[in-house]
N, C-alpha and C positions, 0 to 999 in steps of 0.2 A: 556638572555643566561648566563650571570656571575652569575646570581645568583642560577638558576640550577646546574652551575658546583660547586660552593661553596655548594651547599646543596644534593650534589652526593658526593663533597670531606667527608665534616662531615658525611655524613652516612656511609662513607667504610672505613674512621678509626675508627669511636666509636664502630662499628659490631665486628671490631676485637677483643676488650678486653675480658679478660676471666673475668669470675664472682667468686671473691675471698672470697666471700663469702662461696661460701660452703664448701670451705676448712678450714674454720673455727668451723665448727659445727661436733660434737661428735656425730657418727654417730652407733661407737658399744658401750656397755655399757662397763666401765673400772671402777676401784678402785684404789685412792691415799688417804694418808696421807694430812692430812689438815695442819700437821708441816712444812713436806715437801715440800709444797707449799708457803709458809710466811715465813720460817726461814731459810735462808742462808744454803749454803752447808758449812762445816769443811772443813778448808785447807787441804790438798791432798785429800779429800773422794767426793763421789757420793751423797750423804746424809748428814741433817743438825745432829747435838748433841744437844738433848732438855738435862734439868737435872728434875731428880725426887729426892724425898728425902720419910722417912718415911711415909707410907701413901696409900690410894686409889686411882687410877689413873687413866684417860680413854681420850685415843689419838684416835679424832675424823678420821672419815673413810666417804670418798664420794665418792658417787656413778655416775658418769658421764653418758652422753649420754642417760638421760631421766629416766625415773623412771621401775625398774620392776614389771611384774605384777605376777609373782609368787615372793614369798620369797626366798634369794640367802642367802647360808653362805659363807663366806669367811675365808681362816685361814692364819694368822700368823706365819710365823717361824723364828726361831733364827735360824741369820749366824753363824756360830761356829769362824768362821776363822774369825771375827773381835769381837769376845765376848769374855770378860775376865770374866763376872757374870757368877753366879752358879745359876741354876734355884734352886727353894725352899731355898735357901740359901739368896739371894740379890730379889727374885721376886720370887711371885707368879702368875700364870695367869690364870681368871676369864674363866670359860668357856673354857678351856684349850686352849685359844689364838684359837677361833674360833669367825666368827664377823657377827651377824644376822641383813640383811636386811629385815624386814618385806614389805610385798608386799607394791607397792607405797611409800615406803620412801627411798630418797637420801643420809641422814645423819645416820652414825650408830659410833659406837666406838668399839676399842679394850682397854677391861677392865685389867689391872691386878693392883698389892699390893706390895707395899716394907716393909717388914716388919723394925722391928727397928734393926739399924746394930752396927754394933760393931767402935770406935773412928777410924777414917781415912780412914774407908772406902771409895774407889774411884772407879770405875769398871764398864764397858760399857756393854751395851746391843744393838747388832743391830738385830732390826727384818726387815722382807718384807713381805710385800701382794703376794698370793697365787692366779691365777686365778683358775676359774671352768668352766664347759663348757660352761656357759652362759656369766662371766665377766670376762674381760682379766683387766688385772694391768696395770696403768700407766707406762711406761716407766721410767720415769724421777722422777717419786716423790711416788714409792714402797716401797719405805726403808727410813727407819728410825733409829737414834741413841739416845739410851737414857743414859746417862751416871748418876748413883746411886752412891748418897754419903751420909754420915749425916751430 
């Protein structure tokens, strides 16, 4: 008889717990920044500050919540209200800051170019991921800052 009630106790607590598992698992497909995942956010901001300097550049872009099976673009834009860079001036962007998932692939990048700048140049860039009807954007790791200097 004890050991019935003990084995009717453990079955009507363990029943209760929910499965937190599937809260875990990325259920729509989304896009973040691969910086913005690994590098610290900047004191007061939302977003980390990578540096770029002269050069070709390409700030990796993932694709969450499984792989799509059409090809998705996604675009990039510059915040205004936290950029002191001059587009064509301090940056150029590859594909005009447009970021092509080929079907079934996860990882894709946003391409652009700092040309060579004039002594002391300092001057930030913040851009963010764009959804479309098919990929919504990470919340938390959309944006990005890049700060250009030589």
């Amino acid at each position: 008889m004890k050991n019935s009630i003990i084995i009717i106790m453990c079955f009507l607590l363990t029943s209760c717990f929910k499965d937190y598992e599937e809260n875990l698992i990325f259920k729509d497909l989304m896009v973040e920044f691969q910086d913005a995942v690994v590098v610290n956010n900047a004191v007061g901001k939302t977003y980390p500050i990578i540096t770029a300097r002269s050069g070709e550049h390409k700030l990796q872009v993932n694709l969450l919540g499984g792989v799509s099976q059409t090809a998705q673009t996604i675009r990039a834009t510059v915040i205004a209200s936290e950029t002191t860079a001059v587009a064509g001036q301090h940056y150029v962007w590859n594909d005009e800051g447009q970021i092509q998932f080929p079907a079934g692939t996860p990882i894709s990048s946003l391409d652009f170019a700092v040309p060579n700048l004039a002594p002391q140049t300092d001057v930030i860039l913040v851009v963010e991921l764009q959804a479309n009807d098919q990929v919504k954007t990470s919340t938390n790791y959309k944006t990005v800052g890049i700060r250009i200097r030589n």
